[in-house]
C-alpha atoms as one frame of an Amber mdcrd trajectory, in Angstrom:
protein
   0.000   0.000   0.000   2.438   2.824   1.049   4.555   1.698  -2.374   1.077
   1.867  -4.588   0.737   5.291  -2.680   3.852   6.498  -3.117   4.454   5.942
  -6.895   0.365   7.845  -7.533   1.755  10.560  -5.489   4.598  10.923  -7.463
   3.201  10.510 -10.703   0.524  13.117  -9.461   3.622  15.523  -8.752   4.818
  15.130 -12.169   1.254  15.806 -13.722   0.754  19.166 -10.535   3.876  20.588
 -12.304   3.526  20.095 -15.918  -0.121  21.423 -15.599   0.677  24.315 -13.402
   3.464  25.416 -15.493   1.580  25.338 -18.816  -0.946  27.269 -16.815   1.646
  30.143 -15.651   3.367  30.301 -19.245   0.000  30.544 -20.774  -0.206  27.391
 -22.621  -3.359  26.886 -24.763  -5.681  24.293 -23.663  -6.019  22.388 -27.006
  -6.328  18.762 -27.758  -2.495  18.862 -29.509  -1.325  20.434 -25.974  -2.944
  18.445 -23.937  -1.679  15.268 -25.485   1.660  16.337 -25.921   1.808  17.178
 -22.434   0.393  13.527 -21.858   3.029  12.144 -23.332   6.038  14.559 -21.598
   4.789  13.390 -18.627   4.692   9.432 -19.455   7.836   9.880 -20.731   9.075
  11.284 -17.418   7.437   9.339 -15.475   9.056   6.324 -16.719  12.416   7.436
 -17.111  11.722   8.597 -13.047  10.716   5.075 -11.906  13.658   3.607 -13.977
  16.562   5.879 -11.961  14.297   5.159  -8.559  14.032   1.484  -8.632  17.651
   1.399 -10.131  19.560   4.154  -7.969  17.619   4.905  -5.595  15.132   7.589
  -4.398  17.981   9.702  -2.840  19.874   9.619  -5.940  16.759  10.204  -8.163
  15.864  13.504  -5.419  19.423  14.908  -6.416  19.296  14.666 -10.595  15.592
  15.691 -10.750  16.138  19.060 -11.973  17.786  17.301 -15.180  15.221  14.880
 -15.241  11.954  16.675 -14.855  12.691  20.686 -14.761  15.045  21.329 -17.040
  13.098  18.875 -19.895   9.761  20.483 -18.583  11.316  23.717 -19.623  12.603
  22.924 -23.120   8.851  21.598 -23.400   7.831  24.908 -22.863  10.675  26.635
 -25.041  10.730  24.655 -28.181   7.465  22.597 -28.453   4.773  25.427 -27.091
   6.882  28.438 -28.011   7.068  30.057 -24.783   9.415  32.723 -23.920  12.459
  31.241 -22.070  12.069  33.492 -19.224   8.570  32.856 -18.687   9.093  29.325
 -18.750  11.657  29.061 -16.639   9.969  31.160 -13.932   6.388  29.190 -14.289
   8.185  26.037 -13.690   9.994  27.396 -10.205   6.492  28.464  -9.472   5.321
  25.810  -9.859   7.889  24.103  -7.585   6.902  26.684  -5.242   3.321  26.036
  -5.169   4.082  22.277  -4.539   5.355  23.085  -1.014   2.144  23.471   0.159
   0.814  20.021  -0.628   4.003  18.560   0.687   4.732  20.639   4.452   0.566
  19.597   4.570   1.610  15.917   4.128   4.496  15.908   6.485   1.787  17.541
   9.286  -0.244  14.531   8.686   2.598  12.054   9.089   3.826  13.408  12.176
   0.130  13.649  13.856  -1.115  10.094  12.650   2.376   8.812  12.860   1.932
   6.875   9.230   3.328   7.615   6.059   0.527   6.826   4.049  -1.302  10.074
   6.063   1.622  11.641   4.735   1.186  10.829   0.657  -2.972  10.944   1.141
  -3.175  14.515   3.131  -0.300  15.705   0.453  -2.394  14.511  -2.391  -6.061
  15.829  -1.421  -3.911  19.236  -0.865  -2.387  19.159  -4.176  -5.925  18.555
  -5.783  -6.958  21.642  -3.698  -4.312  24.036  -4.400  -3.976  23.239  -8.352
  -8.021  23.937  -8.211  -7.557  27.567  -6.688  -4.560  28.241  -9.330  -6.932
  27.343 -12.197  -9.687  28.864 -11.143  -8.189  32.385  -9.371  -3.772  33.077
 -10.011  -3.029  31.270 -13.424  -4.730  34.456 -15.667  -3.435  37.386 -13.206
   0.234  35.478 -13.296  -0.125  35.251 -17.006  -1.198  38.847 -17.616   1.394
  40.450 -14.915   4.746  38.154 -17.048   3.389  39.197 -19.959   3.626  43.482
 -19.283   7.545  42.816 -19.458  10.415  41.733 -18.559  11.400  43.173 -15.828
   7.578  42.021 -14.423   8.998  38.653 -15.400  12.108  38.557 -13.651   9.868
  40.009 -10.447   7.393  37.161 -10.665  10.292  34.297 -10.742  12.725  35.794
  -8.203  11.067  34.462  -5.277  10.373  31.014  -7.079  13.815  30.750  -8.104
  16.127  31.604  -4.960  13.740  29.493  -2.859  14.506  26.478  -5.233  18.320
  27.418  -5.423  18.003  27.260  -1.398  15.935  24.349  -0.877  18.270  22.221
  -2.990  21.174  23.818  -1.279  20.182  23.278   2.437  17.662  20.298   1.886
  18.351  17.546  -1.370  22.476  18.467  -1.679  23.011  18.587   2.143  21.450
  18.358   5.389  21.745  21.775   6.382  18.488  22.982   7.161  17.375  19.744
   8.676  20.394  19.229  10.868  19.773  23.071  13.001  22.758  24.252  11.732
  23.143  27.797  12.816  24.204  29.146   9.667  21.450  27.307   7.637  18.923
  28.118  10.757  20.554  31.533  10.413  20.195  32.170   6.712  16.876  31.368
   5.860  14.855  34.226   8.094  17.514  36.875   6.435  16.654  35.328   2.991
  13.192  35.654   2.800  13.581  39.322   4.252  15.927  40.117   1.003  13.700
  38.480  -0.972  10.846  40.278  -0.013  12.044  43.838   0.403  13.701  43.489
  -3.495  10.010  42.182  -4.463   8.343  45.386  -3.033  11.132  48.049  -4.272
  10.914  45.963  -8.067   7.343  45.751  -8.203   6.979  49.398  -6.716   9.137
  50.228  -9.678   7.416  48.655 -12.271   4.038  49.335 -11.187   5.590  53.231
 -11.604   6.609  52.542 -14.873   2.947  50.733 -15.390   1.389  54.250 -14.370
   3.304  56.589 -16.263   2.896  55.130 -18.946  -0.913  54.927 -19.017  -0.568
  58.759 -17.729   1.598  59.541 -20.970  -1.371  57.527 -23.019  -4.274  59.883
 -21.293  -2.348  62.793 -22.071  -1.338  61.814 -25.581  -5.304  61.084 -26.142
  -6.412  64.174 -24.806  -4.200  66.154 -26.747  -5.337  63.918 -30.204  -9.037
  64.629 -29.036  -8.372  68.308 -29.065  -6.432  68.917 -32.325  -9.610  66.777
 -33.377 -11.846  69.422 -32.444  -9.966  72.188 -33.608  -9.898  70.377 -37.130
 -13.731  70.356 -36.897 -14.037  73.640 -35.874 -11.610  75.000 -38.681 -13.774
  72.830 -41.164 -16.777  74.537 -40.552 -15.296  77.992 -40.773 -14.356  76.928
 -44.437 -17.919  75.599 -44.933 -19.397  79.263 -44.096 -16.826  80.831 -46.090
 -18.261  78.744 -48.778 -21.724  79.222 -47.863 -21.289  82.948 -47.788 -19.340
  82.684 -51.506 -22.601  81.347 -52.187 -24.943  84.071 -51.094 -22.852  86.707
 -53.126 -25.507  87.261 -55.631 -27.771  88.492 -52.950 -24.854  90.750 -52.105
 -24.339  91.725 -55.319 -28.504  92.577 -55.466 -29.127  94.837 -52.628 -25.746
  96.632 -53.937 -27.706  97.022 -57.024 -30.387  98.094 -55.589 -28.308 100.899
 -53.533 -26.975 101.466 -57.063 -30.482 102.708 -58.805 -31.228 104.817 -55.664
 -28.252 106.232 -56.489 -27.225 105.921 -52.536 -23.181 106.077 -53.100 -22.857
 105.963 -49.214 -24.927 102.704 -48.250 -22.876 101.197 -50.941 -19.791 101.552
 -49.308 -20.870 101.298 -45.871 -22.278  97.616 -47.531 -19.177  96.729 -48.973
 -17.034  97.433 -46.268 -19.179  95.565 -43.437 -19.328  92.634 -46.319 -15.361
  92.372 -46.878 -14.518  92.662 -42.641 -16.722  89.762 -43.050 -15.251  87.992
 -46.004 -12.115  88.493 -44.402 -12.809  87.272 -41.309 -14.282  83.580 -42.595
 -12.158  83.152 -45.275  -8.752  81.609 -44.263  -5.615  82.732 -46.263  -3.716
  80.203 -48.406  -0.307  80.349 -47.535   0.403  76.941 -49.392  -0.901  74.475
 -51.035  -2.390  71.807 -48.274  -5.733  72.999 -47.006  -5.594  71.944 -43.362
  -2.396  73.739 -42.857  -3.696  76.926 -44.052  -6.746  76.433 -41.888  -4.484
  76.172 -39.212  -1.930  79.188 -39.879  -5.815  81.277 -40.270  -6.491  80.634
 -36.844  -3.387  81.126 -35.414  -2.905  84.245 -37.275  -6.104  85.728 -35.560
  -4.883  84.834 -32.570  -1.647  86.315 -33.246  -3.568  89.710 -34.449  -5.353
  89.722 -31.101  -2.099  89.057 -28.871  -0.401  91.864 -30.754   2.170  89.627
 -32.164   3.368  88.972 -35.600   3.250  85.801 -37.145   5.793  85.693 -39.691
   5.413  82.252 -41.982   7.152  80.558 -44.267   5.015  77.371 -45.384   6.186
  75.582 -48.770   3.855  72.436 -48.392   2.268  70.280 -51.369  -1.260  69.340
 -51.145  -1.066  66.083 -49.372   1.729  64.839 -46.992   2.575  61.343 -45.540
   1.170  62.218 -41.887  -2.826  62.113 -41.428  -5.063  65.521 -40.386  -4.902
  65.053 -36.473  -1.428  64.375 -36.353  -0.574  67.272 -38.682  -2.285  69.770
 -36.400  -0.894  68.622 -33.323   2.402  69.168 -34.156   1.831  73.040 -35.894
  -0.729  73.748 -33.012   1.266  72.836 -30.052   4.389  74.518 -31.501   2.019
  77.903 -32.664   0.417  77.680 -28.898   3.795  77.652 -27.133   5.580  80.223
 -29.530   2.430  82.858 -29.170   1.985  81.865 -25.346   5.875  82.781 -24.488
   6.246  85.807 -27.104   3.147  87.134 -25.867   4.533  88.061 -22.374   7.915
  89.946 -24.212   7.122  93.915 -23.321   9.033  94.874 -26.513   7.533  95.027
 -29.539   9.996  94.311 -32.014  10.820  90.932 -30.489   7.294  90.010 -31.000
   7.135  87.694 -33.583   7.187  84.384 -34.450   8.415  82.738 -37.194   7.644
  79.388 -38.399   9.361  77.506 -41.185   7.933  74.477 -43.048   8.920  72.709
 -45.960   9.061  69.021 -48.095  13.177  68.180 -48.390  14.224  64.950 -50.113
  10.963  63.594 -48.765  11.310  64.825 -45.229   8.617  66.544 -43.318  10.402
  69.758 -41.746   8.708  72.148 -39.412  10.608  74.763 -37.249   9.581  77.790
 -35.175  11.627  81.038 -33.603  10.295  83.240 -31.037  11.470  85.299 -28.217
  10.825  84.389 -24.775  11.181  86.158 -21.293  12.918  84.420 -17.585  14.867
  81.169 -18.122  13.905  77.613 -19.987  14.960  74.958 -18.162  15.413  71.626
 -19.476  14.232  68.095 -18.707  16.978  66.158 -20.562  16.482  67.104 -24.231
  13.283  68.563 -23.268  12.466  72.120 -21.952  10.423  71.733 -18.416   7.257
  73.734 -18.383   6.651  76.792 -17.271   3.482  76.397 -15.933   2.943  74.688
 -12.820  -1.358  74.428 -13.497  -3.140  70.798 -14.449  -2.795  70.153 -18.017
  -0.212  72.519 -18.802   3.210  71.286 -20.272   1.955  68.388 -22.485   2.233
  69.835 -25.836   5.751  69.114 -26.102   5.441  65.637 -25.482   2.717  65.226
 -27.971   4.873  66.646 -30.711   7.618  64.059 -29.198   5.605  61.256 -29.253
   4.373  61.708 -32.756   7.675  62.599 -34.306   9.600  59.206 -32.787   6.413
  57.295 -34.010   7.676  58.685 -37.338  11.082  57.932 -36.617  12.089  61.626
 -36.707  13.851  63.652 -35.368  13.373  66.736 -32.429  15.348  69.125 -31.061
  14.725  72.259 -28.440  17.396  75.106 -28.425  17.770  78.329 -26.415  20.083
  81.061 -27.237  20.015  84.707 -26.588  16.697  84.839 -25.479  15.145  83.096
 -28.818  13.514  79.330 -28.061  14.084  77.405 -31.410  12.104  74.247 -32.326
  12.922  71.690 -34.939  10.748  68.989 -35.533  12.096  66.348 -38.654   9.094
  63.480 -39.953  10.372  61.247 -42.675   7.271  61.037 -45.096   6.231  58.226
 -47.863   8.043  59.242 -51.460   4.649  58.644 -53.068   2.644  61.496 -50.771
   5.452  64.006 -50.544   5.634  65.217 -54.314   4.857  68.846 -54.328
């Protein structure tokens, strides 16, 4: 009986690791899977029995990394095409979640006094514990290894040193078993290590985890907006049409003021009519449409700020970067030129200049402006200026599109003038002026 009892629970350790691994790594639970993982473990399983009954269960204890971990891990790597470091730290999870089932079968033996309480109680805890990793930590394991590496090498730390040291201290030697001091010693200070690197690792990548999402919120936002203003500008060139349509009724009443013979209405007319014209319709200072919707409103703005925009746009009609994109860049940089040259007291360093041009199939947009107090910078990036909510985004917008171009940025200061250079390689076919 205890030999019958003894080889299921041993087989059912072989079948508790393979499962749980497959189930940490993220193995799919197909019918190819599951038979191949039928087969790794009858394979095992025999070649486990063979060393035992041969050598020994001692001897077997000792080589079973080479016999079951280390082929449980190429299973992984080669056959289910796992990453290496995933597999490696599901199957010393694994191990780790096997402890349970065993330190619950060696209370049994020592309070019945039998070893078959031992392999039962170890074997009805094993069925319980792989049931509550199924059912509530395979997904969350799966989904935290999966965010990156460094979340990997977090999740298999603990697994791993505790299998380097039970080895160590409790298969290779007697160590921890015989209360030696330095074993007896070692073990409280390892877990403490263990635990306080866990905390400062995962504190670091759950850091990373929220900046990130911050960085998407704020790249979103800032997509959503030049949305809008895209819209808006849209409509304002659907008016001007609109009112390019209602000239002939212009043109009417004038003629009517015209065979009255009233010289003065006439010109009162046509100058409240132009102000208007002049207002809706946006100028064309090249030949893409959204850009010169943009440069309109900017230029209003400018009017109204007392600062002169000074442009020099050489654009074809269509360019390898979509609408929303286009206006985020020229809107941000327009909003933080104005903004800064706005607060310069004299008037002949208020002006900003923007440059933008097609070269060898290379999107190039810079901007020069005069600024007041002192830029600092953030690396290659100026800090903002503004300490209120949602301030000091723009620039990483621009950022973030131009490196998902594969472009190039840069952010100079000298003598008082802030210069921007922003670089997007565009496709040959949609950069042809």
């Amino acid at each position: 009986m205890i030999t019958i009892l003894s080889t299921l629970r041993y087989g059912l350790v072989l079948v508790f690791g393979v499962t749980v691994s497959s189930l940490f790594s993220g193995v799919e639970s197909t019918r190819a899977n599951r038979l191949a993982a039928a087969c790794f473990c009858a394979v095992i399983f025999f070649i486990q029995m063979l060393f035992w009954w041969t050598l020994g269960l001692q001897f077997t204890s000792k080589i079973y990394p080479i016999i079951m971990h280390l082929p449980l891990i190429m299973l992984l790597v080669l056959y289910f095409k796992r990453p290496w470091l995933m597999s490696v730290s599901s199957v010393m999870a694994a191990f780790l979640c096997y402890q349970a089932p065993r330190w619950a079968g060696s209370v049994a033996r020592g309070i019945f006094k039998s070893p078959s309480a031992d392999h039962i109680c170890s074997i009805a805890v094993m069925a319980v514990v792989y049931y509550f990793i199924k059912r509530c930590v395979a997904r969350s394991v799966q989904e935290f290894m999966k965010q990156s590496t460094q979340a990997c090498l977090i999740f298999g730390a603990v697994p791993f040193l505790y299998y380097v040291f039970d080895y160590t201290t409790g298969v290779y030697s007697d160590l921890l078993y015989s209360g030696a001091r330095s074993a007896v010693q070692f073990t409280p200070s390892l877990i403490s290590a263990i635990y306080f690197g866990f905390v400062l690792l995962y504190h670091t990548e759950a850091q990373k985890q929220t900046d990130a999402l911050r960085e998407r919120d704020i790249l979103a936002t800032q997509f959503h907006q030049a949305q809008s203003e895209l819209d808006t500008m849209r409509q304002m060139q659907e008016s001007t049409v609109m009112y390019r349509h209602d000239m002939r009724h212009h043109l009417s009443l004038i003629g009517s003021f015209a065979a009255e013979g009233d010289i003065q209405k006439i010109k009162e007319y046509l100058s409240i009519t132009e102000a208007d014209i002049n207002a809706l319709t946006p100028v064309r200072y090249c030949e893409n449409e959204t850009v010169n919707l943009i440069l309109s409103t900017f230029e209003t703005r400018a009017k109204k700020d007392s600062v002169i925009l000074c442009t020099d746009i050489k654009l074809p009609e269509t360019l390898g970067i979509n609408d929303t994109e286009l206006c985020s860049l020229l809107s941000n940089a327009l909003e933080n030129a104005l903004t800064a040259t706005a607060q310069v007291m004299d008037d002949k360093l208020r002006k900003v200049y923007i440059h933008a041009l097609v070269n060898s199939d290379k999107l190039v947009i810079s901007t020069e402006n005069a600024y007041i107090g002192k830029i600092e910078m953030e690396g290659e990036l100026p800090k903002s200026q503004s300490n209120e909510a949602g301030h000091g985004f723009g620039i990483k917008s621009m950022v973030a599109i131009v490196e998902r171009h594969g472009g190039l940025y840069s952010f100079e200061t000298a003598d008082g003038v802030f210069v921007l250079q922003l670089m997007l390689p565009l496709k040959k076919e949609m950069a042809v002026v």
